[in-house]
C-alpha positions in Angstrom: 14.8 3.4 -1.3 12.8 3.0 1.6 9.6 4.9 2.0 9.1 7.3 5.5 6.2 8.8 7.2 7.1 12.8 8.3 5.0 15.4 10.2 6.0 18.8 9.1 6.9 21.5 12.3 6.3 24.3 10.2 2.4 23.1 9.1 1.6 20.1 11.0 1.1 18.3 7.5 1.6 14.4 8.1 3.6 12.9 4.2 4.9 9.7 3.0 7.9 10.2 1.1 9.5 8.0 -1.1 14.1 9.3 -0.5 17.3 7.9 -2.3 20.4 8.0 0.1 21.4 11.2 1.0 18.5 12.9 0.0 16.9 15.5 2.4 12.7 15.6 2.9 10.7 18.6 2.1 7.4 19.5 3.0 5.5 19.3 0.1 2.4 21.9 1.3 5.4 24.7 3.1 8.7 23.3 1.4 10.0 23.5 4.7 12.8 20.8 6.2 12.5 20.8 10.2 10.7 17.0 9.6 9.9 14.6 12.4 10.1 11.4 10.7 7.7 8.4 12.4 7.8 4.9 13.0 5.8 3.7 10.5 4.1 0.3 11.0 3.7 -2.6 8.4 0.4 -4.2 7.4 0.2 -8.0 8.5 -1.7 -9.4 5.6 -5.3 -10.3 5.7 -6.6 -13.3 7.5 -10.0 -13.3 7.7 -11.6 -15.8 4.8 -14.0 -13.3 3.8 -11.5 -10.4 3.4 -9.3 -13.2 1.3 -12.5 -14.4 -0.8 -13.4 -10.7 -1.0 -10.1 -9.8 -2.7 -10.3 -13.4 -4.4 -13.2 -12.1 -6.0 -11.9 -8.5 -6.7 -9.4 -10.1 -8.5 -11.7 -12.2 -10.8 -13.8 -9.3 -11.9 -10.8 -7.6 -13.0 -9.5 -10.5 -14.9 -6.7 -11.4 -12.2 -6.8 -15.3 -11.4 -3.2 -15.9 -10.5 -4.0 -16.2 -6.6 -6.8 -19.2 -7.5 -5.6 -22.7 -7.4 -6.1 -23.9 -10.9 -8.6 -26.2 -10.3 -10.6 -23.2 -8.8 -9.2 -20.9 -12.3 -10.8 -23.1 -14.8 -14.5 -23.1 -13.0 -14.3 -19.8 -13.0 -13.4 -19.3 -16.4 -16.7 -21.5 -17.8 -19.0 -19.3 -15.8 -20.4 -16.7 -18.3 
């Protein structure tokens, strides 16, 4: 099920909208279907160390260490 961007003609209203096959859009402010559906572009991920230890670090506060080599796991686990 691949997920499309639409802009609404009826209400200008710019949507993401998850669609099965076959299945028709609606405007979820008018209910209207005259859709223009976009281009939508993909993310590259992050390359920038600090944006990778900044979600590195996320990730440890909420208990997430799968993304740490282990070596780098178990020092953080003996920190208080």
């Amino acid at each position: 099920m691949p997920l499309y961007d639409y802009v609404c003609r009826n209400c200008n209203l710019r949507f993401e909208t998850l669609l099965r096959d076959g299945a028709t859009a609606t405007c979820p402010r008018c209910g209207g279907t005259a859709l223009d559906k976009l281009v939508s572009a993909p993310y590259a991920p992050a390359r920038s160390k600090s944006l990778i230890m900044a979600a590195r670090r996320q990730a440890a506060h909420e208990g997430h260490l799968s993304n740490y080599p282990m070596a780098e796991r178990k020092k953080l686990l003996r920190r208080p």
